[in-house]
Biotite code that builds the C-alpha atoms (Angstrom):
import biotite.structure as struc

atoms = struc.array([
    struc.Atom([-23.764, 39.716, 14.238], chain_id="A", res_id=1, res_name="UNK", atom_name="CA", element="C"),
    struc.Atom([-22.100, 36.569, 16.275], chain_id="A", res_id=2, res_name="UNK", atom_name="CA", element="C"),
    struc.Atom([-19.125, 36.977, 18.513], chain_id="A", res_id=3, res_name="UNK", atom_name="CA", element="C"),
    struc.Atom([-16.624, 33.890, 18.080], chain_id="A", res_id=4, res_name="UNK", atom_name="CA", element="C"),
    struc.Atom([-13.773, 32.542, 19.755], chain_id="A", res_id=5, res_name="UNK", atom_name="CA", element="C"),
    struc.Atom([-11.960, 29.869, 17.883], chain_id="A", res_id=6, res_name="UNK", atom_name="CA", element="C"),
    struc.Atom([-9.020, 27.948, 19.499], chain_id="A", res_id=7, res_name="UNK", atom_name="CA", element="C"),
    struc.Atom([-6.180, 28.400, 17.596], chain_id="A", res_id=8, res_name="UNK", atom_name="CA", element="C"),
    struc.Atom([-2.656, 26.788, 17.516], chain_id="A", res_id=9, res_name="UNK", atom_name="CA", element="C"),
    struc.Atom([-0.042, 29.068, 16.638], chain_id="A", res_id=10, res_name="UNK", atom_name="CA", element="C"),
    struc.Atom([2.873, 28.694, 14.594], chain_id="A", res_id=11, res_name="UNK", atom_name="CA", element="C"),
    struc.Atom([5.560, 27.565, 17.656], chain_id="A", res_id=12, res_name="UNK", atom_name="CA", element="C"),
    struc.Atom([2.557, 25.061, 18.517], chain_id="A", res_id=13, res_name="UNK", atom_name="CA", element="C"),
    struc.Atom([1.319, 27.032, 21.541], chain_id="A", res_id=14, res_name="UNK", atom_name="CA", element="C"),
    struc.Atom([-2.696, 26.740, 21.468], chain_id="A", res_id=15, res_name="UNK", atom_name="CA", element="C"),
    struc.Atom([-4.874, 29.956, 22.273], chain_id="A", res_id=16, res_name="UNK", atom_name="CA", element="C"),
    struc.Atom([-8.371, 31.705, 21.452], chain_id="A", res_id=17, res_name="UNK", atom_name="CA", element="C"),
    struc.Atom([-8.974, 33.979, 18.717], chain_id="A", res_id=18, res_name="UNK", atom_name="CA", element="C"),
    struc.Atom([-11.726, 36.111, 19.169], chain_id="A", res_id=19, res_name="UNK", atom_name="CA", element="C"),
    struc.Atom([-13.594, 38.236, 16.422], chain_id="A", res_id=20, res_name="UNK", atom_name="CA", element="C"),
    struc.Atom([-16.971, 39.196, 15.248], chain_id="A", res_id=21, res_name="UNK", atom_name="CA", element="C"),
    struc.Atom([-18.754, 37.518, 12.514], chain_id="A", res_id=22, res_name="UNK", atom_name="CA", element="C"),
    struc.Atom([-21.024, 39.932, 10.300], chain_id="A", res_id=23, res_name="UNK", atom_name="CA", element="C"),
    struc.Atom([-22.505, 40.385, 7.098], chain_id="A", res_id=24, res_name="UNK", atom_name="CA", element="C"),
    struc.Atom([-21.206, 42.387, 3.997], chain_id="A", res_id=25, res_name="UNK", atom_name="CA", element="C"),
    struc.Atom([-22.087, 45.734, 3.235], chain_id="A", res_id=26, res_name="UNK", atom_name="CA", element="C"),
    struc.Atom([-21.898, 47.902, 0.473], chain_id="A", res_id=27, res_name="UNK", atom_name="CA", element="C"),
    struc.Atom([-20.472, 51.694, 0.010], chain_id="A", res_id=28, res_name="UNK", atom_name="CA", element="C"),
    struc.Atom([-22.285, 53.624, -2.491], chain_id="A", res_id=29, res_name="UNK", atom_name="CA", element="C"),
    struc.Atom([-20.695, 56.801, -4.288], chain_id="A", res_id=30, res_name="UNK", atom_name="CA", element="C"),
    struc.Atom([-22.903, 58.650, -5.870], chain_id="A", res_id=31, res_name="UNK", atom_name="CA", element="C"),
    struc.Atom([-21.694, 60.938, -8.070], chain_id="A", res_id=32, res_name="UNK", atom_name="CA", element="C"),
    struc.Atom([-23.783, 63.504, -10.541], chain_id="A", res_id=33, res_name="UNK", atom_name="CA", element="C"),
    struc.Atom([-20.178, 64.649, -12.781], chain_id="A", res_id=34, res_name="UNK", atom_name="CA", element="C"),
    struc.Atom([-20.003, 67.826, -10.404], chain_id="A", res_id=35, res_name="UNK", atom_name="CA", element="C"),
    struc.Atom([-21.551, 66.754, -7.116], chain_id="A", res_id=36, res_name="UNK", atom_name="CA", element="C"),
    struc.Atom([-21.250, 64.197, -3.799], chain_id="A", res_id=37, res_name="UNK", atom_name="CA", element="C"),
    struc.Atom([-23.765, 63.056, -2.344], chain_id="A", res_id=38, res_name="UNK", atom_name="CA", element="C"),
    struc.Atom([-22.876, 62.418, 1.525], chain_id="A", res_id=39, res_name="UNK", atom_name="CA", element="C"),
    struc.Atom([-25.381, 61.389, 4.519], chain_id="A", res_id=40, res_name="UNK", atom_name="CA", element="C"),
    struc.Atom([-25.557, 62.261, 8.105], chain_id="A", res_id=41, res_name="UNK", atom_name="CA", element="C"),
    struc.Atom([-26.351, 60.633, 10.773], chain_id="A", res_id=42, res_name="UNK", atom_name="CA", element="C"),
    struc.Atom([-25.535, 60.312, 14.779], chain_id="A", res_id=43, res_name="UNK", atom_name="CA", element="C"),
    struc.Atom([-23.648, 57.503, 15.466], chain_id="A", res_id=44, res_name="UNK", atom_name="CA", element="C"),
    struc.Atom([-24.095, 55.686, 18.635], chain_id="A", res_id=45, res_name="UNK", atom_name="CA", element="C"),
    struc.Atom([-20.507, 54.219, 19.495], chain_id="A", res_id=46, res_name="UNK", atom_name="CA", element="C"),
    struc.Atom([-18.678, 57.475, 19.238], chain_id="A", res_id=47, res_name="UNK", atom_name="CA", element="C"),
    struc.Atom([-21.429, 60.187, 20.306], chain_id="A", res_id=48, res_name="UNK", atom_name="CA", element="C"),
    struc.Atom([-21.186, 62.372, 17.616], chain_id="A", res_id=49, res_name="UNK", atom_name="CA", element="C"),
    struc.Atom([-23.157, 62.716, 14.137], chain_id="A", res_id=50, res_name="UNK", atom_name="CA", element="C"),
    struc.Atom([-20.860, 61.797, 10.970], chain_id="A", res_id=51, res_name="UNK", atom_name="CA", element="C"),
    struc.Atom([-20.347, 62.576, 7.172], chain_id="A", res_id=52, res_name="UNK", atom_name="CA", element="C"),
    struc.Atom([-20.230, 59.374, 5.252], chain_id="A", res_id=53, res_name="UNK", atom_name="CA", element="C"),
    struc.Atom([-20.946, 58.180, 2.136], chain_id="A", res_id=54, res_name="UNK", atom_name="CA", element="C"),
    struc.Atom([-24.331, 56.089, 1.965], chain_id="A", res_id=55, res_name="UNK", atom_name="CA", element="C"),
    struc.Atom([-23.792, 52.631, 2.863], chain_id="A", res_id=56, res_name="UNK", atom_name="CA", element="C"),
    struc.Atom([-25.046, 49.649, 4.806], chain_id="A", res_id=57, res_name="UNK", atom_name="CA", element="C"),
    struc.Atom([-26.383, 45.874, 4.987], chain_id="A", res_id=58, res_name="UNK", atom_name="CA", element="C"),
    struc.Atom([-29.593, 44.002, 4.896], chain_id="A", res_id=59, res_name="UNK", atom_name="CA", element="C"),
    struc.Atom([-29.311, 41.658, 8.167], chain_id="A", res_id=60, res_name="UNK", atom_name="CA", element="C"),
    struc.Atom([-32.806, 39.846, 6.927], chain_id="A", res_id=61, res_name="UNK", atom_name="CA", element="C"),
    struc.Atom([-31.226, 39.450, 3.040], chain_id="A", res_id=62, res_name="UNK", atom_name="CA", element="C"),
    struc.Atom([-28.243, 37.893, 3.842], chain_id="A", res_id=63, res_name="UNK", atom_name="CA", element="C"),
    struc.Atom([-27.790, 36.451, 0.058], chain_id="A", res_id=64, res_name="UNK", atom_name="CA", element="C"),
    struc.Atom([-28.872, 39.960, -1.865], chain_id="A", res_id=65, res_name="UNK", atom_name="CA", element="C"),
    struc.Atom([-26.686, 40.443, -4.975], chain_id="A", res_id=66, res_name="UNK", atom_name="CA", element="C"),
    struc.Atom([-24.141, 43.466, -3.964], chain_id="A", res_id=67, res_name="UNK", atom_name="CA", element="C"),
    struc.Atom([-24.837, 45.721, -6.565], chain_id="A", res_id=68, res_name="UNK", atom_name="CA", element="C"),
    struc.Atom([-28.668, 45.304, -5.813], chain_id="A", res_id=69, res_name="UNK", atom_name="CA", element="C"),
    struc.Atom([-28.106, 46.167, -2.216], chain_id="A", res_id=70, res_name="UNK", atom_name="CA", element="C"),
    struc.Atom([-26.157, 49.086, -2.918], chain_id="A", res_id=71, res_name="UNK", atom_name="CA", element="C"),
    struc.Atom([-28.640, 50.093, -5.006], chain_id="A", res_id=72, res_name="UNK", atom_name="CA", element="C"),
    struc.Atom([-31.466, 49.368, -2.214], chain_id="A", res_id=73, res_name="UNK", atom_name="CA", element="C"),
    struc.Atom([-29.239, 51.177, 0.186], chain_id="A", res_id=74, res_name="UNK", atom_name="CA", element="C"),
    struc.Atom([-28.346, 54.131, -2.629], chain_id="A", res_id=75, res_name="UNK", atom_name="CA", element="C"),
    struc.Atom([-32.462, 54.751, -2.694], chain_id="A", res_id=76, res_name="UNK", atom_name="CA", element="C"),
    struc.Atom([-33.059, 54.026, 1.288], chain_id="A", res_id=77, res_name="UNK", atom_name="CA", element="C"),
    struc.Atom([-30.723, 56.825, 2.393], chain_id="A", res_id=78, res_name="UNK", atom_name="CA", element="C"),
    struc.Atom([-30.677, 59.049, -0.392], chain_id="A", res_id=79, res_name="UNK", atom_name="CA", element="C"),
    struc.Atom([-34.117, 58.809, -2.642], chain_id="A", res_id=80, res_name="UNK", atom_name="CA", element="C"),
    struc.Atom([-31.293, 58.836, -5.511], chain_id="A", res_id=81, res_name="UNK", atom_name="CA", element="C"),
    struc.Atom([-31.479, 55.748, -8.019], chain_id="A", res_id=82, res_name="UNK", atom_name="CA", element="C"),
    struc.Atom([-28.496, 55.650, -10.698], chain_id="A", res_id=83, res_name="UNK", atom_name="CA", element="C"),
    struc.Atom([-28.679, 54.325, -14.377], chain_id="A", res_id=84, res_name="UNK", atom_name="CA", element="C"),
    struc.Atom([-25.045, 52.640, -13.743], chain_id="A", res_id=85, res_name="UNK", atom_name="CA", element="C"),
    struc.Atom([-23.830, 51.156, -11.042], chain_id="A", res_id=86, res_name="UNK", atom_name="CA", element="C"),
    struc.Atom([-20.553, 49.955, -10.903], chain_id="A", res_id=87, res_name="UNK", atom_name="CA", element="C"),
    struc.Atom([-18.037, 47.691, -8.303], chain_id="A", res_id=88, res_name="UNK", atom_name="CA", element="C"),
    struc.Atom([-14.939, 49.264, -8.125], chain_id="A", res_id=89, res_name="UNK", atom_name="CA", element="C"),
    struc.Atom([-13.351, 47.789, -5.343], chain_id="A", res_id=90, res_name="UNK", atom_name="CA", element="C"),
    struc.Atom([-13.479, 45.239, -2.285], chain_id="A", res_id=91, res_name="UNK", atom_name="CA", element="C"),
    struc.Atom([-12.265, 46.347, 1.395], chain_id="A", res_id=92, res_name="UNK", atom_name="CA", element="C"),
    struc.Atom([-12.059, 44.796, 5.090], chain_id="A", res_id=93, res_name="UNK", atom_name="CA", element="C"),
    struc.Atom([-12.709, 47.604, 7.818], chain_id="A", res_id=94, res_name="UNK", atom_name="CA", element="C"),
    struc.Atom([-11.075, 45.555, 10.497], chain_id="A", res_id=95, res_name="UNK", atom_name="CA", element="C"),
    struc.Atom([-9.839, 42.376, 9.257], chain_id="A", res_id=96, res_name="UNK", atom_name="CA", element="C"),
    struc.Atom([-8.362, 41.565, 12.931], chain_id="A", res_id=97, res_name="UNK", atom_name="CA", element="C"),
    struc.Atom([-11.364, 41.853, 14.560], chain_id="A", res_id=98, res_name="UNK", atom_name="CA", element="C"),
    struc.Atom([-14.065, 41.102, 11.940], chain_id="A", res_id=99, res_name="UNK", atom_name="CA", element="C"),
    struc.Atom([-14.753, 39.117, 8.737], chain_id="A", res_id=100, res_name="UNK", atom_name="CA", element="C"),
    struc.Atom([-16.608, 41.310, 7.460], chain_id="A", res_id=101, res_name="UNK", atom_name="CA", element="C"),
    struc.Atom([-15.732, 42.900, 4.016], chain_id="A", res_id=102, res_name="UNK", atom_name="CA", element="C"),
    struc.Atom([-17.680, 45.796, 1.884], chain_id="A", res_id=103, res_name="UNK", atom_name="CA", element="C"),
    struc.Atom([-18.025, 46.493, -1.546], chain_id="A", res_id=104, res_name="UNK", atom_name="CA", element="C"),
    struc.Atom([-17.514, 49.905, -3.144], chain_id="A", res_id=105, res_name="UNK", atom_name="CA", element="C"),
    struc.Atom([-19.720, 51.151, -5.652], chain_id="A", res_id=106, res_name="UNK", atom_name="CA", element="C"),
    struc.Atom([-19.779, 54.046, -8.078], chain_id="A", res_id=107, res_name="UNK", atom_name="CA", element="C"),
    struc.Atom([-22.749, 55.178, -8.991], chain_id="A", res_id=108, res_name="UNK", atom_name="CA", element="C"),
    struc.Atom([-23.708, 57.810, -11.866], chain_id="A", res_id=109, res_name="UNK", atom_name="CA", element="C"),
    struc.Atom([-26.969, 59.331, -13.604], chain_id="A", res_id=110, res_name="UNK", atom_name="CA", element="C"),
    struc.Atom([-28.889, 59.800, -10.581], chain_id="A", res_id=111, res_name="UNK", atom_name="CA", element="C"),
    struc.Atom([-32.446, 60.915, -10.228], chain_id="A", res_id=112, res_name="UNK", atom_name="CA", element="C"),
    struc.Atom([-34.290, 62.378, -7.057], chain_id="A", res_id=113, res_name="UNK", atom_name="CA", element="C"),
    struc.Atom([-37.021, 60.378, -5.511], chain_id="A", res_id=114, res_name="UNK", atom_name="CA", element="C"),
    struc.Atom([-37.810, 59.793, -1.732], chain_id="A", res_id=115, res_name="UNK", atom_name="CA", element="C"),
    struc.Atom([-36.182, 58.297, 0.368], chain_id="A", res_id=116, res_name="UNK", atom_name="CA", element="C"),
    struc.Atom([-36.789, 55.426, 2.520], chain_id="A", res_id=117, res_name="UNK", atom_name="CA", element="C"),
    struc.Atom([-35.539, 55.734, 5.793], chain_id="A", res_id=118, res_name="UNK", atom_name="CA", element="C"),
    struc.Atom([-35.581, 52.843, 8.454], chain_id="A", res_id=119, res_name="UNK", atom_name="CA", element="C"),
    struc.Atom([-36.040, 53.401, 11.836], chain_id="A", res_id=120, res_name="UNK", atom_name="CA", element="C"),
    struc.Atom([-32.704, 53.358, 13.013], chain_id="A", res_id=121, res_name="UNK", atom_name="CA", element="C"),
    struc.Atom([-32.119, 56.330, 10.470], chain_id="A", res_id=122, res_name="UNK", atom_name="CA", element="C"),
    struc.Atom([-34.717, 58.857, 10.897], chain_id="A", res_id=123, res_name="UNK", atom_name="CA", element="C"),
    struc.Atom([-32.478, 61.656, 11.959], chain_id="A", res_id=124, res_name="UNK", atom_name="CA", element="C"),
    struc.Atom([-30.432, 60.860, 8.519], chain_id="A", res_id=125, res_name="UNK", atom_name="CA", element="C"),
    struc.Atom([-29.586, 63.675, 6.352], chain_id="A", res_id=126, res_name="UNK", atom_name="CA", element="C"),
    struc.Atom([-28.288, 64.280, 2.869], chain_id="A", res_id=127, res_name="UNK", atom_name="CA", element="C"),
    struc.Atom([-25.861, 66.579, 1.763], chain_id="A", res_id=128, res_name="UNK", atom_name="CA", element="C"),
    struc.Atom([-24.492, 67.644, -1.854], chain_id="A", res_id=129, res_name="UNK", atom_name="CA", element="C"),
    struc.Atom([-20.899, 68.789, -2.114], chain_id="A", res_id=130, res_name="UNK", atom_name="CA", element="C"),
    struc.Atom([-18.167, 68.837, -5.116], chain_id="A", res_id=131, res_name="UNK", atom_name="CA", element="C"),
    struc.Atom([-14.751, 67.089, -4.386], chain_id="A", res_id=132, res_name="UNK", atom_name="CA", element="C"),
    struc.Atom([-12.924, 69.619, -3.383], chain_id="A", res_id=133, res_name="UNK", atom_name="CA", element="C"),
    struc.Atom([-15.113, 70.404, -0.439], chain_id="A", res_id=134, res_name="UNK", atom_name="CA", element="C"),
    struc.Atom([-15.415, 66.773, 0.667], chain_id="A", res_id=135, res_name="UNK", atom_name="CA", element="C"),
    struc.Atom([-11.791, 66.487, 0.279], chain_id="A", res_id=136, res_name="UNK", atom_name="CA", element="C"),
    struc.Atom([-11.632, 69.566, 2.574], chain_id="A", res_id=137, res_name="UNK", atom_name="CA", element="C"),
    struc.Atom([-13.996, 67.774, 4.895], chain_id="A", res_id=138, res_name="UNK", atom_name="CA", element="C"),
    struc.Atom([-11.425, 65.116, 5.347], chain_id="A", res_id=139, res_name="UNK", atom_name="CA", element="C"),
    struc.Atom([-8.570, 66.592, 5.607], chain_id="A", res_id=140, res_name="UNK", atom_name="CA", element="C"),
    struc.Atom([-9.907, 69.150, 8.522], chain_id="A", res_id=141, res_name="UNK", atom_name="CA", element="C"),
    struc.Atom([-11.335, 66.080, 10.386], chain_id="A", res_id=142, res_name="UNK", atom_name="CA", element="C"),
    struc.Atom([-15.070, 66.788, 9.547], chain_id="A", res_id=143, res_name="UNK", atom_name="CA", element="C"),
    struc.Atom([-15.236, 63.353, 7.862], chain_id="A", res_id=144, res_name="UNK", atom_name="CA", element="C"),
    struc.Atom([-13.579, 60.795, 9.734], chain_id="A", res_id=145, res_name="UNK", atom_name="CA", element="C"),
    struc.Atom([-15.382, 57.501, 8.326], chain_id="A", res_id=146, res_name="UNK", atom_name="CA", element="C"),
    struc.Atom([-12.586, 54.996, 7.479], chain_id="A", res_id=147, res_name="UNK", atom_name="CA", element="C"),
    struc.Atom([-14.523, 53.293, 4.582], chain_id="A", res_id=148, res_name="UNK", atom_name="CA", element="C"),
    struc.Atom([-15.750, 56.808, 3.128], chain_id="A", res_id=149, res_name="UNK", atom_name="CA", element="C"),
    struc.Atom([-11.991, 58.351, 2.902], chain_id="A", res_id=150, res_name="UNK", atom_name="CA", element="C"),
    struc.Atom([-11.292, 54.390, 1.312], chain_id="A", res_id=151, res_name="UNK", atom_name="CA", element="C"),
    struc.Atom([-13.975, 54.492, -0.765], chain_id="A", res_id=152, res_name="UNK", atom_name="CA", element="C"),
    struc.Atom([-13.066, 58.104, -2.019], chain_id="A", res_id=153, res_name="UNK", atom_name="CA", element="C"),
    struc.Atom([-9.422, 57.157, -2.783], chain_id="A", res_id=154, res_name="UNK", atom_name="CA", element="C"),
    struc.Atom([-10.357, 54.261, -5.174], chain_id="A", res_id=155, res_name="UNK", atom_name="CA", element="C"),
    struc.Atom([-12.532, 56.729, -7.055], chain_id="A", res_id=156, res_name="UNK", atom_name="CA", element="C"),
    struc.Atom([-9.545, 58.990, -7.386], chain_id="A", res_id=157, res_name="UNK", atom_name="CA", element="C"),
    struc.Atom([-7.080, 56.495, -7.694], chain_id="A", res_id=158, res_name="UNK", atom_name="CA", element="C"),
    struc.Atom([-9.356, 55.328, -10.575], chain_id="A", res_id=159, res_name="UNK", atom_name="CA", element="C"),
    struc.Atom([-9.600, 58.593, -12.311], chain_id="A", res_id=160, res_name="UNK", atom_name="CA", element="C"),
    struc.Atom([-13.484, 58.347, -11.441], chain_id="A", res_id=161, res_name="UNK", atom_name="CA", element="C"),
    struc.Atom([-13.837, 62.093, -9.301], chain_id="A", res_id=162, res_name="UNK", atom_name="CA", element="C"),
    struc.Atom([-11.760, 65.000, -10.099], chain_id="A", res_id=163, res_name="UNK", atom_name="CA", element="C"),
])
């Protein structure tokens, strides 16, 4: 992760600095079973508080990784699940005033168990199972609050992919 400030001229010709941060791509993984969600947990640092999301993340030392094979890396590190198909169905920026960053959402069907793989910045992680209408629940009381997980879950539906 690099913070930049560019100098900018605007469009009445006035120069200034644009700040934002410059980080890698990640991927959001959706892995779904045709009844079941699988969500992770884990406390998260900047707001205090340990969060629902969907599994997801980046490889800072694999900067060039195809995105379907890191969301498949990241699918196994979190989860232990690996999925026959894996599929891209859509392309997001979390903060595209502050950040270049952009992540790629992935469904992902006929899982199988195996163990995870958890890196030392998630060893408190924990998976969940839940069908659609309780993670919709979840959102919609405030239990999950992760931007790119609600996202992520409204492609699906939007898509016709989750119930």
């Amino acid at each position: 992760m690099k913070v930049k400030e560019d100098k900018i001229r605007r469009l009445d010709g006035s120069v200034g600095i644009y700040g934002f941060v410059d980080k890698p791509d990640f991927a959001v993984i959706i892995p779904f079973d045709g009844e079941r969600l699988y969500l992770v947990q884990q406390y998260r640092y900047p707001v205090g508080q340990r969060q629902w999301e969907l599994p997801q993340g980046s490889w800072e030392d694999v900067l060039d990784a195809h995105p379907e094979e890191l969301a498949r890396g990241e699918l196994v590190e979190e989860t232990g699940l690996t999925a026959d198909h894996v599929e891209q169905i859509g392309q997001l920026f979390p903060l595209y005033g502050t950040t270049n960053q952009s992540y790629r959402i992935f469904f992902a069907t006929g899982l199988s168990q195996g163990p995870s793989q958890l890196s030392t910045e998630e060893q408190d992680l924990i998976v969940g199972s839940f069908s659609v209408d309780q993670v919709e629940a979840m959102v919609l009381s405030g239990e999950l609050r992760d931007a790119g997980t609600v996202a992520a879950l409204s492609i699906a539906k939007l898509r016709g992919l989750i119930g």
